[in-house]
Structures are given as C-alpha cells and as structure tokens.
RORO-679672 format. One record per residue (C-alpha): x, y, z; residue number from 1; residue in one letter. Coordinates in steps of 0.05 Angstrom, whole numbers, plus 32768, in hexadecimal, padded with zeros to 4 digits. Layout:
<atoms>
+------+-------+------+------+------+
! east ! north !   up ! resi ! resn !
+------+-------+------+------+------+
!    X !     Y !    Z !  NUM !    A !
...
+------+-------+------+------+------+
</atoms>
This chain:
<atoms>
+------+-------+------+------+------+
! east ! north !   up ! resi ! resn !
+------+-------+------+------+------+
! 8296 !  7981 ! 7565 !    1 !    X !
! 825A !  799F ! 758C !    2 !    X !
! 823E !  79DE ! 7584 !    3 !    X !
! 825D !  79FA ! 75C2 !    4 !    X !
! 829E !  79E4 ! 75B5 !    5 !    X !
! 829F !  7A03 ! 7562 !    6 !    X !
! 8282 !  7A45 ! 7589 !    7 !    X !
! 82C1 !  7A4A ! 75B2 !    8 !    X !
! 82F4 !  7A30 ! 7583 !    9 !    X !
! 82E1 !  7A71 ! 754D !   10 !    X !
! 830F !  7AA2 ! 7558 !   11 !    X !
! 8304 !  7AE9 ! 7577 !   12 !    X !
! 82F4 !  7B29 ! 7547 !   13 !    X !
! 8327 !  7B2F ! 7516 !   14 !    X !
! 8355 !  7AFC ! 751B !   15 !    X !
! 8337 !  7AE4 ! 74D7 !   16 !    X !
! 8349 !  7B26 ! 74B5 !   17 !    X !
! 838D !  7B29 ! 74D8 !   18 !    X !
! 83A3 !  7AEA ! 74AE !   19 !    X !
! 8387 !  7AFE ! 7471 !   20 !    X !
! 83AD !  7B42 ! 747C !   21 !    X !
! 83F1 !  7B23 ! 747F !   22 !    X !
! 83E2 !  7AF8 ! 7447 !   23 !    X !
! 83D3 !  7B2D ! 7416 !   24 !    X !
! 840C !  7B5C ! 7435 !   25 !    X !
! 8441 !  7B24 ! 741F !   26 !    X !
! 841F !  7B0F ! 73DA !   27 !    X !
! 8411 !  7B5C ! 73C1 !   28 !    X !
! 8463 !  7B6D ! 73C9 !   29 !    X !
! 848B !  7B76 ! 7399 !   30 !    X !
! 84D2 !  7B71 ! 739F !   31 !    X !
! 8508 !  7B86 ! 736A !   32 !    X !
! 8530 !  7B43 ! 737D !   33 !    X !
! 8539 !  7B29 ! 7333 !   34 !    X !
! 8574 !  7AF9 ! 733B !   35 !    X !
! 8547 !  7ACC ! 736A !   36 !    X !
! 8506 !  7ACC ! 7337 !   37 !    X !
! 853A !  7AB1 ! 7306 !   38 !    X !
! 8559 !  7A6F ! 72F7 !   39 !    X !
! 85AD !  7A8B ! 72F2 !   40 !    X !
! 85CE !  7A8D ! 732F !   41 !    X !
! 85E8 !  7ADB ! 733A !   42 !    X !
! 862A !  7AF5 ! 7337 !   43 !    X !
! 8664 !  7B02 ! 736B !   44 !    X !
! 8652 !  7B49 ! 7362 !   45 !    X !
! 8608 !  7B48 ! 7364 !   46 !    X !
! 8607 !  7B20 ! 739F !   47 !    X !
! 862A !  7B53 ! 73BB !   48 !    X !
! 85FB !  7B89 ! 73AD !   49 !    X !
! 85C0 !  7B61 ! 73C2 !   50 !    X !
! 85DE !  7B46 ! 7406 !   51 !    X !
! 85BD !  7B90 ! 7425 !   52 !    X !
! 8577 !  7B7E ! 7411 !   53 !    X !
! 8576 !  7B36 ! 741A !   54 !    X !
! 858F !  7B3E ! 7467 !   55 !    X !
! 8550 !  7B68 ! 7462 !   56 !    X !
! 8523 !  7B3B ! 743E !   57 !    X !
! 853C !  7B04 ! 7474 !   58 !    X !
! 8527 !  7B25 ! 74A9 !   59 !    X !
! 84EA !  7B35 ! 7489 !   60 !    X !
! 84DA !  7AF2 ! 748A !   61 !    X !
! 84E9 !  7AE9 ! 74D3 !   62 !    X !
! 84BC !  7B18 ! 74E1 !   63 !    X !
! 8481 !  7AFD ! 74BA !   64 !    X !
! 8485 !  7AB8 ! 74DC !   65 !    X !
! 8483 !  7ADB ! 7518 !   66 !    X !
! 8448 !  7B04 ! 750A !   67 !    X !
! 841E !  7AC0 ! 74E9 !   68 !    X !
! 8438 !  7A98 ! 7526 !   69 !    X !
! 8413 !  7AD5 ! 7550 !   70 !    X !
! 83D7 !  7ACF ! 751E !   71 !    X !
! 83D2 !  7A7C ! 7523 !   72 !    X !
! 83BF !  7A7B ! 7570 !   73 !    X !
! 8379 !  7A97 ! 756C !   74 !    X !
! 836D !  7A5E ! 753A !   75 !    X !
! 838E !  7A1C ! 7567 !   76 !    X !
! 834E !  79FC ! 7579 !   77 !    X !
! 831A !  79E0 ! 755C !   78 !    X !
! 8317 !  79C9 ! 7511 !   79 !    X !
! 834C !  79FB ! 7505 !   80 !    X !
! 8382 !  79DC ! 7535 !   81 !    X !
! 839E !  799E ! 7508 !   82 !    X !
! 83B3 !  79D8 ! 74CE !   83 !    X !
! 83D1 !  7A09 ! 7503 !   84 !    X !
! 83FB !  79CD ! 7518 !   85 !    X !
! 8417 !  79BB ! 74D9 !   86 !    X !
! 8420 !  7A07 ! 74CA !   87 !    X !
! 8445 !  7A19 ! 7513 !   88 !    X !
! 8476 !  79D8 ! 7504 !   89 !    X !
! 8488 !  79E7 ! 74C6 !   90 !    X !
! 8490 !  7A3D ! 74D7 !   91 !    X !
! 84BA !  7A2E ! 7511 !   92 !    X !
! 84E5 !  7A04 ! 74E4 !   93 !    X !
! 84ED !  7A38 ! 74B1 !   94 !    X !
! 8500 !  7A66 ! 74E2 !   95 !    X !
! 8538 !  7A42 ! 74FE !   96 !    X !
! 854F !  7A38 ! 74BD !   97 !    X !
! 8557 !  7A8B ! 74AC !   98 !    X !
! 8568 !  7A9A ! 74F2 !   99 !    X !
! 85B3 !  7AA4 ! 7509 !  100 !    X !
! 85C2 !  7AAE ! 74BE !  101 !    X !
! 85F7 !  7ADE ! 74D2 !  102 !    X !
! 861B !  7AAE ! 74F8 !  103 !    X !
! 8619 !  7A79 ! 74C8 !  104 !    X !
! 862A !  7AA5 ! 7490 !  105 !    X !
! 8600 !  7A96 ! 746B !  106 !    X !
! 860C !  7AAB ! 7418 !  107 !    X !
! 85E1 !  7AE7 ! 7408 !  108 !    X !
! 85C2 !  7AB1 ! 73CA !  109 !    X !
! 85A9 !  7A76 ! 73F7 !  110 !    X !
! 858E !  7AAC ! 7430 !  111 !    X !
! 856A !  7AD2 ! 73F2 !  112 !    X !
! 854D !  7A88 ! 73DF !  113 !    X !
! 8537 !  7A73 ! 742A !  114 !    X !
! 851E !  7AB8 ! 7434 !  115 !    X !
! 84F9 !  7ABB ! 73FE !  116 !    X !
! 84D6 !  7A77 ! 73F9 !  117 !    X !
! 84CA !  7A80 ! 7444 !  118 !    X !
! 849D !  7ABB ! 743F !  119 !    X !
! 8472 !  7A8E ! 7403 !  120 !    X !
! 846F !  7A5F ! 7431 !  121 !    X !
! 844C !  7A93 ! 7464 !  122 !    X !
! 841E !  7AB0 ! 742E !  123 !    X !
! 8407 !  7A65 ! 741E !  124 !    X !
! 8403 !  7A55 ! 7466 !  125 !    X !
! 83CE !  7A96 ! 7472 !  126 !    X !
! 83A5 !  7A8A ! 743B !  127 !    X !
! 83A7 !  7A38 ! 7446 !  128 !    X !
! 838D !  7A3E ! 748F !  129 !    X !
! 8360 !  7A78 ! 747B !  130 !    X !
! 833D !  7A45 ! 743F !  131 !    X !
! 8336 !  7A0B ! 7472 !  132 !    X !
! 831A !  7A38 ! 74AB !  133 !    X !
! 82E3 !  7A5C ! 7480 !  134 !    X !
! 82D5 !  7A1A ! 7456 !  135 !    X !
! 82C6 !  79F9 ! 749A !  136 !    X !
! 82A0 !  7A32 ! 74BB !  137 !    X !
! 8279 !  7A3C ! 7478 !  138 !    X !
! 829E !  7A8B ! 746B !  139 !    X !
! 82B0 !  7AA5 ! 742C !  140 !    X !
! 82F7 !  7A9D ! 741A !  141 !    X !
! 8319 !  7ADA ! 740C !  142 !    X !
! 8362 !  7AB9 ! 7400 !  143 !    X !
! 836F !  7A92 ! 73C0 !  144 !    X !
! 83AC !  7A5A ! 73B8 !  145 !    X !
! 8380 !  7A37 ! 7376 !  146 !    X !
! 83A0 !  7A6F ! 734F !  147 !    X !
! 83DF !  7A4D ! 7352 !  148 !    X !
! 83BF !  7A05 ! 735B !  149 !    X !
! 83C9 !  79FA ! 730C !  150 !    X !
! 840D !  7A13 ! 7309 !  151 !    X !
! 8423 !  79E5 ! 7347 !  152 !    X !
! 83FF !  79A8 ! 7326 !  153 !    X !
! 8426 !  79AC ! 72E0 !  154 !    X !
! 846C !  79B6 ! 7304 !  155 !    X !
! 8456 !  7974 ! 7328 !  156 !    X !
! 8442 !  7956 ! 72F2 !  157 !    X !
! 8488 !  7970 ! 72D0 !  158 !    X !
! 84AF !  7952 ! 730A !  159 !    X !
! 848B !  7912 ! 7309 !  160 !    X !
! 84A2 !  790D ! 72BD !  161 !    X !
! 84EA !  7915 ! 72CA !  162 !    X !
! 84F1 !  78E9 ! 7301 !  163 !    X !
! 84D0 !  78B4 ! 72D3 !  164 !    X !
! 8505 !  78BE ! 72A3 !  165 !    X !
! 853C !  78BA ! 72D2 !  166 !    X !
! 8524 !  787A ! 72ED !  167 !    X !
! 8508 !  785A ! 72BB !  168 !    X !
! 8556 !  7831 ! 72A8 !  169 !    X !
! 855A !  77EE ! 72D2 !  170 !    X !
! 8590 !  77EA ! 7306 !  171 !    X !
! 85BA !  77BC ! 72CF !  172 !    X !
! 85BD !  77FD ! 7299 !  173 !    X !
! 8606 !  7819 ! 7293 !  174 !    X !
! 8616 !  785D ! 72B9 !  175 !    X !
! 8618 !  7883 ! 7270 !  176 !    X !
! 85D2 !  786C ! 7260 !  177 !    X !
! 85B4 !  7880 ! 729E !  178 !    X !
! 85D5 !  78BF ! 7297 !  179 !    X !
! 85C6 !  78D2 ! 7249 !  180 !    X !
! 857E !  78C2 ! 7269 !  181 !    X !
! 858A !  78EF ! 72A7 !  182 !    X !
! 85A6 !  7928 ! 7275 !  183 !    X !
! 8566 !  7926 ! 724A !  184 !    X !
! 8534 !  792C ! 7284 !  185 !    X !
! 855E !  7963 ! 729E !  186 !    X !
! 8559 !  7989 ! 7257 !  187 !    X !
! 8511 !  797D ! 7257 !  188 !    X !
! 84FD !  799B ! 728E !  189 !    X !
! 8530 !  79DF ! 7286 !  190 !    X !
! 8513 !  79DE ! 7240 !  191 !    X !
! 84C0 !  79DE ! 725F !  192 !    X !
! 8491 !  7A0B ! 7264 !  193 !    X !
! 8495 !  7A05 ! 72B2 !  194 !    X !
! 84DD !  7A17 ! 72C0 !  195 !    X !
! 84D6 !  7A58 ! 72D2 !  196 !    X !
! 84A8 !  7A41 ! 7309 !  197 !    X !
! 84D8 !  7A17 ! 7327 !  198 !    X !
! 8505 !  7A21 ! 7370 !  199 !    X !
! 853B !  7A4B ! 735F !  200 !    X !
! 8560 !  7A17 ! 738E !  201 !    X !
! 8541 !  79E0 ! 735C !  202 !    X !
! 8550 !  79FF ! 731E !  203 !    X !
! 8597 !  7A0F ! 7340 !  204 !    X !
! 85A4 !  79C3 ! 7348 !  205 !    X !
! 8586 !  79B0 ! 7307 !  206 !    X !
! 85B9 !  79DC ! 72E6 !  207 !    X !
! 85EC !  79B8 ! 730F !  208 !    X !
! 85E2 !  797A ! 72F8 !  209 !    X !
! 85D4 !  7985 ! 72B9 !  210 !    X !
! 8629 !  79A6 ! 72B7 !  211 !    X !
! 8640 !  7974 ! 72DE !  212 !    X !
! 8620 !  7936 ! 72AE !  213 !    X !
! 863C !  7963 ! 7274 !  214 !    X !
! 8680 !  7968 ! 7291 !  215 !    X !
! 8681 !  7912 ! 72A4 !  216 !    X !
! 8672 !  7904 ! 7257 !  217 !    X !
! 86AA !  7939 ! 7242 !  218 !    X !
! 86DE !  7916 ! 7277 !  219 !    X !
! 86F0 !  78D2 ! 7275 !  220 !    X !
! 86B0 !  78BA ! 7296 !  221 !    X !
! 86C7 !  7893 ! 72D3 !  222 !    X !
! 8696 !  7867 ! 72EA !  223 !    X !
! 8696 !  7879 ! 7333 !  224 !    X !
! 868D !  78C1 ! 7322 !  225 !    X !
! 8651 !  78A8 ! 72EC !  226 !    X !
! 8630 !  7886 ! 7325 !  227 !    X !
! 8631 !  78B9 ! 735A !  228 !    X !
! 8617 !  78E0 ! 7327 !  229 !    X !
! 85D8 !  78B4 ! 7319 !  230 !    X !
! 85D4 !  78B6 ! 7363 !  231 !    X !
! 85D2 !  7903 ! 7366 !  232 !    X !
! 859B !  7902 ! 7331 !  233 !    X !
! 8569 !  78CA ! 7347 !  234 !    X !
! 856F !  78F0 ! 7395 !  235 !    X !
! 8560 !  792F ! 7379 !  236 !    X !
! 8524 !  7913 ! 7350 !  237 !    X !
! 8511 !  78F3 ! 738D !  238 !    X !
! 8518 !  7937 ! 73B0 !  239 !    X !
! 84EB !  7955 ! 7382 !  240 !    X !
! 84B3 !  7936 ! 73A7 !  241 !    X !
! 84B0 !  7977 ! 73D7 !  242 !    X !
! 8489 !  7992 ! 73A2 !  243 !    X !
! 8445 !  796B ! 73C8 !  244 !    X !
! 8457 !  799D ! 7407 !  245 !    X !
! 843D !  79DE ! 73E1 !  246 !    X !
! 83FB !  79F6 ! 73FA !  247 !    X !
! 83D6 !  79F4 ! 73C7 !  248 !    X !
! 83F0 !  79A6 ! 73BD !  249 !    X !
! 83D9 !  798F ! 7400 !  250 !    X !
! 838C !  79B9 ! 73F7 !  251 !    X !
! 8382 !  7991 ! 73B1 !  252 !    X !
! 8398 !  7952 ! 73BF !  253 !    X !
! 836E !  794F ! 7409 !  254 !    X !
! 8332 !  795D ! 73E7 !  255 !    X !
! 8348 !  7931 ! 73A1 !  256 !    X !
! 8357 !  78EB ! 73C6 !  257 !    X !
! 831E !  78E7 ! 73EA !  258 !    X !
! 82E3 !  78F8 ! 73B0 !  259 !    X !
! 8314 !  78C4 ! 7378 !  260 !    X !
! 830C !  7892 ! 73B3 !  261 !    X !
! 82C7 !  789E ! 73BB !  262 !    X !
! 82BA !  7899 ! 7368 !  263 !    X !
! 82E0 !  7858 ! 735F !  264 !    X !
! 82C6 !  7832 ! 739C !  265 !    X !
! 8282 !  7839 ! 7373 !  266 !    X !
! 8297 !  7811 ! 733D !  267 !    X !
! 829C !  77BD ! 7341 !  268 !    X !
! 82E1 !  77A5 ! 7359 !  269 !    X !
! 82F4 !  7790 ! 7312 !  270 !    X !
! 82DD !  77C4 ! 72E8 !  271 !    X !
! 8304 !  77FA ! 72C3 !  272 !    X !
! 82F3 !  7840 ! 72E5 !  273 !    X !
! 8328 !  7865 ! 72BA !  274 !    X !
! 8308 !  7862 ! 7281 !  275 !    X !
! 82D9 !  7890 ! 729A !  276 !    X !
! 82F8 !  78D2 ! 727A !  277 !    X !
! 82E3 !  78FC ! 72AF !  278 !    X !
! 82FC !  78CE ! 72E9 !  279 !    X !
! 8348 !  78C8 ! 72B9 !  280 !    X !
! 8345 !  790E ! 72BA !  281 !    X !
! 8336 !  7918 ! 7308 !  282 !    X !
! 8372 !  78DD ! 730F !  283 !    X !
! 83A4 !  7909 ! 72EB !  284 !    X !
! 83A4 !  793E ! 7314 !  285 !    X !
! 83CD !  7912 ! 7341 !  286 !    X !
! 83FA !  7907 ! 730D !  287 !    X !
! 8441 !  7913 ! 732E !  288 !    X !
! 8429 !  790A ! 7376 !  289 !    X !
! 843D !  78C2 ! 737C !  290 !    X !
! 8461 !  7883 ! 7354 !  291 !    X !
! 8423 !  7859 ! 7362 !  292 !    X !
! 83FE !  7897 ! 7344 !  293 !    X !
! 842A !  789C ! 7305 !  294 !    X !
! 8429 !  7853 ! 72FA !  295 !    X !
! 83E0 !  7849 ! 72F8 !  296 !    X !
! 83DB !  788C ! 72C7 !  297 !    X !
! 840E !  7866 ! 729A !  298 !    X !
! 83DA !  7839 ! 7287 !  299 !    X !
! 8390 !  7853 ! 72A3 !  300 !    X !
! 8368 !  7818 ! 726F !  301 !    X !
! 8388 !  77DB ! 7290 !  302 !    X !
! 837A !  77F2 ! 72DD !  303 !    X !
! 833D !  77D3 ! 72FC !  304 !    X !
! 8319 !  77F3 ! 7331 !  305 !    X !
! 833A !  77CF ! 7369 !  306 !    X !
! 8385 !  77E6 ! 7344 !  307 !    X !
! 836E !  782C ! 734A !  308 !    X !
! 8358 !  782D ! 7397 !  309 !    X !
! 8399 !  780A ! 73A5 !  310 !    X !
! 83BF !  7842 ! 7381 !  311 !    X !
! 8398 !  787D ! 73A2 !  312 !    X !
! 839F !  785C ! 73E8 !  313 !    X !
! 83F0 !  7858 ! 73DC !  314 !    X !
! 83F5 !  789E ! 73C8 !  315 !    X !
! 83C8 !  78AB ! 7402 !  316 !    X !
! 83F9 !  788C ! 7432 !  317 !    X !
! 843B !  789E ! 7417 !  318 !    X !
! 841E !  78E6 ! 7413 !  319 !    X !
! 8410 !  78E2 ! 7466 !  320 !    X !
! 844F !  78C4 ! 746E !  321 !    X !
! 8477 !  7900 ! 7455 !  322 !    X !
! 8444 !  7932 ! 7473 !  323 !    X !
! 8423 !  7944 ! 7438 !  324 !    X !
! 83D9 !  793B ! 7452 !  325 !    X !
! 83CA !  7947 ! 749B !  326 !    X !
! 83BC !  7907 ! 74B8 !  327 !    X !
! 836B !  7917 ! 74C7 !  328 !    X !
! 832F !  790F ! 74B3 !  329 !    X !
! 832C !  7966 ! 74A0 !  330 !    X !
! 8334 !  7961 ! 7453 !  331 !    X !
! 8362 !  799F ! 744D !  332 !    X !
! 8384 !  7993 ! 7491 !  333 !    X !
! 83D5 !  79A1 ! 7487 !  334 !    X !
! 83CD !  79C7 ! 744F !  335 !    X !
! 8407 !  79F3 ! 7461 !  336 !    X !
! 8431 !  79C0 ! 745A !  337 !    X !
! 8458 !  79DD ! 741B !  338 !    X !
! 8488 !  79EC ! 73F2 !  339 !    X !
! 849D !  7A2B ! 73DB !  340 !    X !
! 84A7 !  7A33 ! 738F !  341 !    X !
! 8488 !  7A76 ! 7380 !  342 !    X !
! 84AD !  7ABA ! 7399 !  343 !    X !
! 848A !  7AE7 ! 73C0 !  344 !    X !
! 8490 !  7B30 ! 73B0 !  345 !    X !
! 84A1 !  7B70 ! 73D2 !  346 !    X !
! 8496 !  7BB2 ! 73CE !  347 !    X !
! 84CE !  7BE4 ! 73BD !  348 !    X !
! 84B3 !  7C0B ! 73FF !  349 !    X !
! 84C8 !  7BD2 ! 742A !  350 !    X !
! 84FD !  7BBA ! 740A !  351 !    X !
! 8534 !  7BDF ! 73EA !  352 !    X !
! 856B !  7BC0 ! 73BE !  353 !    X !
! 85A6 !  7BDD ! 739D !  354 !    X !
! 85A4 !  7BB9 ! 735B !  355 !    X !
! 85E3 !  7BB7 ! 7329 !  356 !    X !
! 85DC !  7BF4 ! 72F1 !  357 !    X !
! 85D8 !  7BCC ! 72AB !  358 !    X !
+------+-------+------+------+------+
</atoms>
C-alpha cells in the first residue's frame, strides 16, 4: 500500500477511541445473571423471574451490534478492511439470530445464552480490530484479549483430549465399548479444572449426554439406541471445534503458523526439529487446533522436519476452510472470528433482575 493510500484509509478523529469505548463499556458490566455463569440449567420458576431481564439483556445486545456495526465503517479500507469483513458477517449473523425472538418464542434460557455470548462476541470483536489496527499502524494497544489467551488455549487443549478419547475405538469396537469410552471422557472433562469456563450451551449438552449414556447402560441397551448415541457423541466432539472461532484463537494462531513454519523450514528435510524443547513447546500451543496437530504431538521424537511442515500446512488449511484465519496475507486478519465462551458482565444500573429470595 502507498503512502497516500494508508493516509486516507486511517480513520477520522476518534473513531479509534469510539471502539475502545464500547469495548470497555461491555467488558466492565456486571450483571447479577448467575444461572447463565453456571453449568445447571435453571428452574421453571427462575426462568420465570429472569425472562424480565433477559428480554432486556437481548435487546441490549441488539443494540451493541448496532452501535459496533456504526463504529466498523470508519475502519473498511485499507489494512483494516479484511477484519471489518469478517467482523460485519459474523455481527449481522448474530443479529438475525436474537432478532424476532418474540415471535419465535424463544425460552427465556437459550435467549439468556445467545444474548449473552453475543455481546462477548462484540467485546472480542472491538478489542480484536482495535489490536490489528494499532499493531499495523505502529499505536499502542490499549485493548487486551491475551488475558484470556491462556484460558482459551487449555479449554482447547481440553477439547482436543476428549475428542481423542471418543475416537480413539475402531469402527469394529461394540456400541458398549465406545460408549464406557465416551462416558469416561465426558467425566473427565466435568471433573477439570476448565469446566467452569465452558459454553453454558456446551456444558448443557455434556450433561446430556452424559444422562442419556447413563440411562442406555441402566435399560436394556438396544443397539440402535447405543449407536445413535455414539453418533451424538463423536458430532458433538466434532462440534467442539468452534472453539478455534474465539478471538483470541484466531490472533495466536495467525501469528503462531507462520513463525513454526518459518523455524522448521530451517532445519534439513530429514531432521528432527521437535526435539528442540523450545520449538515442542511453541508446537503445543496448537495442541487441540487440529487432528494433524494432535497426531504429530502424540509422538514429537519420530517427526522429521518435512512431517512437521506437512502437519502445520494441514492445520493451516483446514483452519481457512472453516474460517478460522482470514484468508490473507495480514497475520491477525479475521480475528473476530470467535466463539463466545466467557460471559460478559453488566452493571446492576443497566440491568435490573428480580432474582429468587433464598
């Protein structure tokens, strides 16, 4: 890009601040919504007293897209405009999916989930746009996602682990093997230190398996029922995946690929890069991103050079192909592609909830 062109591609006087104001407005609230920062499902009667506020909190987050949808055009153009497309696609989708809620009737517990993880997804959107603008203008950040960066990486990691275990029986294993297998990886990851951090909509469906696998062994295990079962479980494991959409996913591994690529290229064809501790360590932080990923991590000593740039080139591609990088050359480009698996919080000012006296 030419000088002229970055000049008029920089957006006008405080369009900068305006983002990083709506980020910090959604990530400093604090809302008294405790059934949706936990893993049960609420009560009948709860729901009840929460439908008031989460009607609120939905249009809440109709309102915020608008507002960041207002804040993205200043920033269309220049090396700005691949981000603000990923970010408008995926805002305009999350808004069709909260509004008409009324006239789908929607249940005040799956409004309170999409609302919720809809205005996360607006607070990582901000602050991912804000990190790629300044990093390529040479600013100062001011918005942080590395804070949860960690935290995203071990529930990857987590979720890479159980969908090993769920598919590591052959195709020939009986229904009740698969399944004590299934039933194991499903306690695992309830019982781990990451559970808490989890969708409440994944931790909802975990649950739901984990009954339902329960109740097979306690009937009088018909296959068919055993094997839509299994089915249930490897889809869901397969769904876990969504976890590469969260911001702070798609910042890391745009900036990761590229520099492990770099490192291993240096090395002869047929030497062993991984057992460079450093490099290992670098490789891990992929672990959970992709199978090609997991299986070279399952044995690092054995993988020559040329094993290794295979592997990161897969994961590379099936990460494009499901929109998890931006498909250009910007390193941090679609980084608000995301999931949401943190809650946002808001304020008692803003948001007012009659909560069940205990």
């Amino acid at each position: 890009m030419s000088r002229d062109s970055e000049a008029a591609a920089v957006p006008p006087s405080g369009a900068l601040e305006a983002l990083r104001a709506l980020a910090r407005r959604v990530e400093s609230n604090d809302p008294a919504l405790r059934d949706f920062s936990f893993f049960r499902t609420p009560t009948d009667a709860e729901l009840g007293l929460l439908r008031a506020g989460v009607v609120q909190l939905a249009e809440a987050a109709l309102s915020t897209i608008d507002e960041l949808l207002v804040c993205l055009v200043p920033f269309e153009t220049g090396v700005t405009a691949d981000i603000c497309a990923v970010i408008r696609n995926d805002l305009q989708s999350e808004r069709d999916k909260l509004d008409g809620h009324e006239e789908r009737d929607t249940s005040a517990w799956d409004l309170g989930i999409r609302a919720v993880g809809t205005l996360a997804r607006t607070a990582r959107a901000a602050a991912a746009l804000e990190n790629h603008y300044c990093a390529e203008m040479g600013l100062e950040r001011e918005l942080s996602i590395a804070s949860g960066t960690e935290a995203a990486l071990a529930i990857r990691r987590g979720y890479g682990k159980f969908r090993r275990s769920i598919n590591s029986s052959s195709t020939g294993d009986a229904v009740e093997a698969r399944l004590r297998r299934g039933a194991t990886a499903i306690a695992r990851l309830i019982g781990s230190n990451i559970f808490l951090e989890l969708r409440a909509h994944d931790r909802q469906i975990l649950m739901s398996l984990q009954k339902r696998i329960r109740k097979w062994f306690a009937s009088d295990r018909q296959s068919e029922d055993g094997q839509r079962l299994v089915q249930d479980l490897v889809g869901f494991g397969m769904l876990l995946r969504e976890i590469n959409r969260r911001a702070e996913l798609v910042e890391h591994d745009a900036r990761l690929l590229p520099e492990l690529q770099s490192l291993v290229a240096q090395s002869p064809a047929d030497a062993q890069p991984l057992e460079d501790s450093f490099l290992l360590g670098r490789l891990r932080r992929l672990a959970g991103a992709s199978d090609s990923i997991d299986r070279l991590l399952a044995e690092p000593s054995d993988a020559s050079a040329a094993d290794v740039l295979k592997a990161l080139g897969e994961c590379e591609v099936e990460l494009l192909g499901q929109n998890f990088l931006a498909a250009s050359s910007a390193p941090a480009a679609g980084a608000a592609a995301m999931d949401a698996n943190r809650m946002p919080r808001f304020g008692s000012s803003q948001l007012t909830i009659q909560e069940k006296e205990t």
